[in-house]
PDB file of N, CA, C and O in Angstrom, chain B, residues numbered from 101:
ATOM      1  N   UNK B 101       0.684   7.552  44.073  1.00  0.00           N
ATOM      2  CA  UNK B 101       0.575   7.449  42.625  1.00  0.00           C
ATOM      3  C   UNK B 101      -0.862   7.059  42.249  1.00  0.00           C
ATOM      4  O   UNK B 101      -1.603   6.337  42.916  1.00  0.00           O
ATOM      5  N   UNK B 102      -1.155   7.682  41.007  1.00  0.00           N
ATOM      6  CA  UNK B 102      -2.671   7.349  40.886  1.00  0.00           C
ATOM      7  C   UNK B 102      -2.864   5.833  39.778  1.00  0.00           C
ATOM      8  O   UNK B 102      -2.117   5.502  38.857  1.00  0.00           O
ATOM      9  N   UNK B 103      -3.651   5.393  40.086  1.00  0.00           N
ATOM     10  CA  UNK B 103      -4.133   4.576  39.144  1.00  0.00           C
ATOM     11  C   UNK B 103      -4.752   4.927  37.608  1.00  0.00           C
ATOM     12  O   UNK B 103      -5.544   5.869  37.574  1.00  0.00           O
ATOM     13  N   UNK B 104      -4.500   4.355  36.551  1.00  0.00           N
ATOM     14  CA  UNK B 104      -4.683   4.435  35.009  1.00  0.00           C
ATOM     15  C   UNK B 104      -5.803   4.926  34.955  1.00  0.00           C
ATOM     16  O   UNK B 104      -6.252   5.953  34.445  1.00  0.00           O
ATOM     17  N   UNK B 105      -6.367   3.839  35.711  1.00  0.00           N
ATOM     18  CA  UNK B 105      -8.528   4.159  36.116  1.00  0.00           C
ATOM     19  C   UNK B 105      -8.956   5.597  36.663  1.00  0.00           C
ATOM     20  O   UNK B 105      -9.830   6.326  36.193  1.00  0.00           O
ATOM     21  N   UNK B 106      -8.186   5.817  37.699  1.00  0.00           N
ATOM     22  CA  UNK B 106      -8.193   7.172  38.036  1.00  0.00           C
ATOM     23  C   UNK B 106      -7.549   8.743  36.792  1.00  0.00           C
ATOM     24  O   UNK B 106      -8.301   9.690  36.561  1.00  0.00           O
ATOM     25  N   UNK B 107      -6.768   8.695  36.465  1.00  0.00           N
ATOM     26  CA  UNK B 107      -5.966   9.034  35.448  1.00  0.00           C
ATOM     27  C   UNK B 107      -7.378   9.507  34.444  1.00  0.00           C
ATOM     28  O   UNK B 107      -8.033  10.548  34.386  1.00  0.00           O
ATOM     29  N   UNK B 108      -7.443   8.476  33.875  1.00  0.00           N
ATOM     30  CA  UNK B 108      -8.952   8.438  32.644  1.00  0.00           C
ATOM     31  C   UNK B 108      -9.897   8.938  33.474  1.00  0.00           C
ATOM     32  O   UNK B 108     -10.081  10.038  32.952  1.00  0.00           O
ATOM     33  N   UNK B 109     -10.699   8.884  34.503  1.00  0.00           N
ATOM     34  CA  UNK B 109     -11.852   9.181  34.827  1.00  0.00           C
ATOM     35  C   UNK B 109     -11.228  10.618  35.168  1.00  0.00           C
ATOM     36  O   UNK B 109     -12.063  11.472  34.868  1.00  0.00           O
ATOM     37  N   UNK B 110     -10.367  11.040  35.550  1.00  0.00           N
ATOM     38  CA  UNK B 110      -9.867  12.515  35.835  1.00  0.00           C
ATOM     39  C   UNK B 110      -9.945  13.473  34.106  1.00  0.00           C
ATOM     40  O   UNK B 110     -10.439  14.593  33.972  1.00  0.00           O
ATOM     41  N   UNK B 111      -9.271  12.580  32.907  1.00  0.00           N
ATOM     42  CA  UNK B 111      -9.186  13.389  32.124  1.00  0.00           C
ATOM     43  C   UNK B 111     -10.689  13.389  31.131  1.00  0.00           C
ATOM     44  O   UNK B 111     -10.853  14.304  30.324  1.00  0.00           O
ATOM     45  N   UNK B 112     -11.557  12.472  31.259  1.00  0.00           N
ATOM     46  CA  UNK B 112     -12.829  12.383  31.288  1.00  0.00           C
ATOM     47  C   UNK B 112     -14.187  13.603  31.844  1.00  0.00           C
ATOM     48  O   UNK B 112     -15.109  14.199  31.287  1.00  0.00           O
ATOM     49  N   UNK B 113     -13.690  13.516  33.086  1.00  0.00           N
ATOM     50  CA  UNK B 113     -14.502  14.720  33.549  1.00  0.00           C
ATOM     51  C   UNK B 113     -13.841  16.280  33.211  1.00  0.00           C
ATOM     52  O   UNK B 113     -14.595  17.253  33.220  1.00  0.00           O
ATOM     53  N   UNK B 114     -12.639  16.409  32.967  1.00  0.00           N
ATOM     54  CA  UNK B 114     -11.839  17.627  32.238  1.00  0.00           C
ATOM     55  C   UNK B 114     -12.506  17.930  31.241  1.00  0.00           C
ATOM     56  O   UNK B 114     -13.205  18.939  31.140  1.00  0.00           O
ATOM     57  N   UNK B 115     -12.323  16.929  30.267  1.00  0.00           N
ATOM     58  CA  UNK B 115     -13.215  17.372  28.644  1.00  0.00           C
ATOM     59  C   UNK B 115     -14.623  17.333  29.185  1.00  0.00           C
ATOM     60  O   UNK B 115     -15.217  18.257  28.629  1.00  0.00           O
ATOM     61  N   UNK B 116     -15.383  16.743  29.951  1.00  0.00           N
ATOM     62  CA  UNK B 116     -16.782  17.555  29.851  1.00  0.00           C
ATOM     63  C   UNK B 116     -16.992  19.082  30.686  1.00  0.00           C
ATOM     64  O   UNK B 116     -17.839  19.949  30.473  1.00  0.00           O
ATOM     65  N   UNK B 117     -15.861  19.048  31.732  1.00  0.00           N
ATOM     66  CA  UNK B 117     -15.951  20.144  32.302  1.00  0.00           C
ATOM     67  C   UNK B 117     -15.984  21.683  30.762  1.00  0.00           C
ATOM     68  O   UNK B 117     -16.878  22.521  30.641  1.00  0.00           O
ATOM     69  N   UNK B 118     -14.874  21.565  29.970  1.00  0.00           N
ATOM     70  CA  UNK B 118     -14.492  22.254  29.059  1.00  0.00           C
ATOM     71  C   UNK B 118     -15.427  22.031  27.792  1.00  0.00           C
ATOM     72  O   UNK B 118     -15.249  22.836  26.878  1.00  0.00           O
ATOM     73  N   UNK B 119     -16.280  21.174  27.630  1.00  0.00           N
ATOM     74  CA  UNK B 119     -17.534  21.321  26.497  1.00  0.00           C
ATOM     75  C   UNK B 119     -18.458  22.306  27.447  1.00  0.00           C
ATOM     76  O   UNK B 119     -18.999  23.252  26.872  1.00  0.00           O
ATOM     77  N   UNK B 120     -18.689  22.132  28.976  1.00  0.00           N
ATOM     78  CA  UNK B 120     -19.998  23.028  29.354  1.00  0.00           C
ATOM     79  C   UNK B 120     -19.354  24.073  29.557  1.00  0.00           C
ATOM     80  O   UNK B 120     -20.254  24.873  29.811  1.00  0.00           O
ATOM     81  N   UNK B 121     -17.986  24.860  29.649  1.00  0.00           N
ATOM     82  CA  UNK B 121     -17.413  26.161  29.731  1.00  0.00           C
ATOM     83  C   UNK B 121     -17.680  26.981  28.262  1.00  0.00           C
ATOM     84  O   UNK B 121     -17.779  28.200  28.126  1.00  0.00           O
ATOM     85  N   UNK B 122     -17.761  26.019  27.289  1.00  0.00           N
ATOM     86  CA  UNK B 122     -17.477  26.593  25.992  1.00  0.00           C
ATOM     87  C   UNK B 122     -18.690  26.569  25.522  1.00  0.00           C
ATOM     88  O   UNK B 122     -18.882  26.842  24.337  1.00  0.00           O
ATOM     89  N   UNK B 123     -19.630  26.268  26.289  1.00  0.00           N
ATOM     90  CA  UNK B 123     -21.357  26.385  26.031  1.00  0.00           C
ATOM     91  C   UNK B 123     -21.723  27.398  26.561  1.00  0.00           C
ATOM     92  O   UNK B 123     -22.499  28.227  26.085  1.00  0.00           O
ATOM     93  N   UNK B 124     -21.178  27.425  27.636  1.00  0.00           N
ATOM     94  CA  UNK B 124     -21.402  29.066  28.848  1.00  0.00           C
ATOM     95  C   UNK B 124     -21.051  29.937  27.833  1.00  0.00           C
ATOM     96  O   UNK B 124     -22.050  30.474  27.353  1.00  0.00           O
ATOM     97  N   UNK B 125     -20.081  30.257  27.361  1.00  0.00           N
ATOM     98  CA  UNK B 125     -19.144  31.280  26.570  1.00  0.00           C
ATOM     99  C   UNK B 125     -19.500  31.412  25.246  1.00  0.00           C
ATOM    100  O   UNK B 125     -18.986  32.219  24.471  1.00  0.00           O
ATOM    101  N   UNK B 126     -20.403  30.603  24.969  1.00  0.00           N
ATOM    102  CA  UNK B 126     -21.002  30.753  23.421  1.00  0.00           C
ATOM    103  C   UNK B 126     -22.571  31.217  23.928  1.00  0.00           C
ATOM    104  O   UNK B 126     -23.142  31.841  23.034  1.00  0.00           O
ATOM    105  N   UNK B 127     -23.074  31.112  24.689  1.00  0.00           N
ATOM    106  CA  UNK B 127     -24.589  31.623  25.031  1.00  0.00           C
ATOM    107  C   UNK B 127     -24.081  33.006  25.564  1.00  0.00           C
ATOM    108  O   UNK B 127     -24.987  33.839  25.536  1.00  0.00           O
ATOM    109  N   UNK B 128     -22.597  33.610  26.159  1.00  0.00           N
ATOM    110  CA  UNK B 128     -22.839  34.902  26.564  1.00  0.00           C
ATOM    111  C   UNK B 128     -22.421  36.008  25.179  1.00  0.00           C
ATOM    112  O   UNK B 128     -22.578  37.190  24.873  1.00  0.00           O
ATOM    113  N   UNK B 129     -21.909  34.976  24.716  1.00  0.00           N
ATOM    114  CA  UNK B 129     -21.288  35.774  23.087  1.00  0.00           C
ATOM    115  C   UNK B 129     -22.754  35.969  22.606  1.00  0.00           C
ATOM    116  O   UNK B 129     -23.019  37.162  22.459  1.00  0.00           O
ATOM    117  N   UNK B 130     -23.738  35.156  22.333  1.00  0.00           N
ATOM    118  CA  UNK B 130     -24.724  35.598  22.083  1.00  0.00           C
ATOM    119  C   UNK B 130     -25.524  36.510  22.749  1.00  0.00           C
ATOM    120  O   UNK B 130     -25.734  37.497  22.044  1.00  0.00           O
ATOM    121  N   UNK B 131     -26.031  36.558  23.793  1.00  0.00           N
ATOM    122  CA  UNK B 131     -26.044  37.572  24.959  1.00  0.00           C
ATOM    123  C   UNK B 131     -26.111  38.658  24.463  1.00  0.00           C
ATOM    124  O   UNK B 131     -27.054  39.382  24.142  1.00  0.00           O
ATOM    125  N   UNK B 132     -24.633  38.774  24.394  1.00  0.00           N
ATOM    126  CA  UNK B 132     -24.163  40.060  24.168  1.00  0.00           C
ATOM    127  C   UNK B 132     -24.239  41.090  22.594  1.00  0.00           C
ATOM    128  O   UNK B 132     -24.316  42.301  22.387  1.00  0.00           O
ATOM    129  N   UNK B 133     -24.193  40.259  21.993  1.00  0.00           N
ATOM    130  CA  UNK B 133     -24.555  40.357  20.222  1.00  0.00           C
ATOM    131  C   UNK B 133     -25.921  40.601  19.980  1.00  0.00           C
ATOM    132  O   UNK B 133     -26.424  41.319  19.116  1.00  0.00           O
ATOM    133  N   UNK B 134     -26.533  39.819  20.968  1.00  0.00           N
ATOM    134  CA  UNK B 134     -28.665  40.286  20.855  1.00  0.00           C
ATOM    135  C   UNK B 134     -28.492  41.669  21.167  1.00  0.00           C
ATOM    136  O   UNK B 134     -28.718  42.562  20.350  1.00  0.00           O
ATOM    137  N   UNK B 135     -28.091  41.862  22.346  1.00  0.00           N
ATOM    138  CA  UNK B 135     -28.101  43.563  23.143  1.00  0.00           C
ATOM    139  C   UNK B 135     -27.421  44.744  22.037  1.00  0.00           C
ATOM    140  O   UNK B 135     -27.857  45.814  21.613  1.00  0.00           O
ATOM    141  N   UNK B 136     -26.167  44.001  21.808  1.00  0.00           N
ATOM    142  CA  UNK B 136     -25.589  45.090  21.048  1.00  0.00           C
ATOM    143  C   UNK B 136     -26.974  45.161  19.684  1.00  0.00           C
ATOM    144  O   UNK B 136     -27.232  46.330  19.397  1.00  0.00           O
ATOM    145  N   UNK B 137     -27.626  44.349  19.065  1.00  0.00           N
ATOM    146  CA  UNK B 137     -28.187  44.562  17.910  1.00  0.00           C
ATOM    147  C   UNK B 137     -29.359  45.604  18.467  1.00  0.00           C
ATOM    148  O   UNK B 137     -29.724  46.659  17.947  1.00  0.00           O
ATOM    149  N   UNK B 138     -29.739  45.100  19.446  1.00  0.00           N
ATOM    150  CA  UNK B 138     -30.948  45.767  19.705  1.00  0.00           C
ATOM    151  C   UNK B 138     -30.227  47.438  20.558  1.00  0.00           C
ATOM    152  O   UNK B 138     -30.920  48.216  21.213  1.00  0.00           O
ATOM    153  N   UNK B 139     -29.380  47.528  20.401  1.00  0.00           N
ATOM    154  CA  UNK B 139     -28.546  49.049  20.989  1.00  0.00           C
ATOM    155  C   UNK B 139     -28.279  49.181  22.637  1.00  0.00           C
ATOM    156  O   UNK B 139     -27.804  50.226  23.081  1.00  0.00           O
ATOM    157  N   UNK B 140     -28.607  48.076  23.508  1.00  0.00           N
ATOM    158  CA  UNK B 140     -28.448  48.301  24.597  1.00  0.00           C
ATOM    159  C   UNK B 140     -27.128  47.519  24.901  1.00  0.00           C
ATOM    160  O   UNK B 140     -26.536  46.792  24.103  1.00  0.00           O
ATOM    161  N   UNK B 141     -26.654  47.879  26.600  1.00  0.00           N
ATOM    162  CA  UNK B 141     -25.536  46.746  26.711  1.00  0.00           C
ATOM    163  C   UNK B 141     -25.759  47.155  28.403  1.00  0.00           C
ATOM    164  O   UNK B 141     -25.436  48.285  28.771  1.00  0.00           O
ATOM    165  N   UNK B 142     -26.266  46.269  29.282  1.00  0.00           N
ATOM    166  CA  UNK B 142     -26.647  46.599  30.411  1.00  0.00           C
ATOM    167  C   UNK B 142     -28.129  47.615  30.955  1.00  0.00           C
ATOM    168  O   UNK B 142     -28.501  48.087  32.030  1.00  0.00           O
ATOM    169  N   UNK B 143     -28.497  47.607  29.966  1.00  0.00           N
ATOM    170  CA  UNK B 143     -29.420  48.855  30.194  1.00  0.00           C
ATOM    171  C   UNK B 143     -29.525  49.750  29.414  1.00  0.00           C
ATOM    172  O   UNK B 143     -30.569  50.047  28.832  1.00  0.00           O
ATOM    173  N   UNK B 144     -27.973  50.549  29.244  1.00  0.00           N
ATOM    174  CA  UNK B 144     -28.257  51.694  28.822  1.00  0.00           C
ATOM    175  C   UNK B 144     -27.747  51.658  27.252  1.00  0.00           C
ATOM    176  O   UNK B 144     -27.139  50.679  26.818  1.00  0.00           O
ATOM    177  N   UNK B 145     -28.040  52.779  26.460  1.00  0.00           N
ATOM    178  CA  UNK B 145     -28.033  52.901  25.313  1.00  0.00           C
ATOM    179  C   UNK B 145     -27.023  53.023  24.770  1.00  0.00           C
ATOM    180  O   UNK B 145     -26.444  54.087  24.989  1.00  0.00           O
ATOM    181  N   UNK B 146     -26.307  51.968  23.774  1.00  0.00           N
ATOM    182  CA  UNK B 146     -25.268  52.001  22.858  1.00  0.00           C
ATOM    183  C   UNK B 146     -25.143  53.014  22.307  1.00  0.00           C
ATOM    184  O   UNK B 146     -26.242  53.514  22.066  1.00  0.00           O
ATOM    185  N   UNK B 147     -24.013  53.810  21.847  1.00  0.00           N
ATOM    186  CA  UNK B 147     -23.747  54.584  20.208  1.00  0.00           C
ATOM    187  C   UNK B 147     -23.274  54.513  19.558  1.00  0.00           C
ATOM    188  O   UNK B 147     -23.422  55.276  18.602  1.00  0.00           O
TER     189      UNK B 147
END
């Protein structure tokens, strides 16, 4: 059985794990929205 202390420091590092996932996932949304504006998406040319 885990300890309270353990418990909290487990659901502690969860929520920061899930603020830097949702930072990843908001810089590739952008990413991807620059490329599409500018007509590319990997390289090659959008239509």
């Amino acid at each position: 059985m885990r300890s309270e202390h353990e418990r909290l420091a487990t659901i502690d590092i969860l929520r920061h794990e899930h603020v830097l996932v949702e930072r990843v996932i908001a810089a590739m949304e952008r990413e991807a929205r620059t490329a599409r504006e500018r007509g590319r998406v990997n390289g090659a040319a959008v239509r």
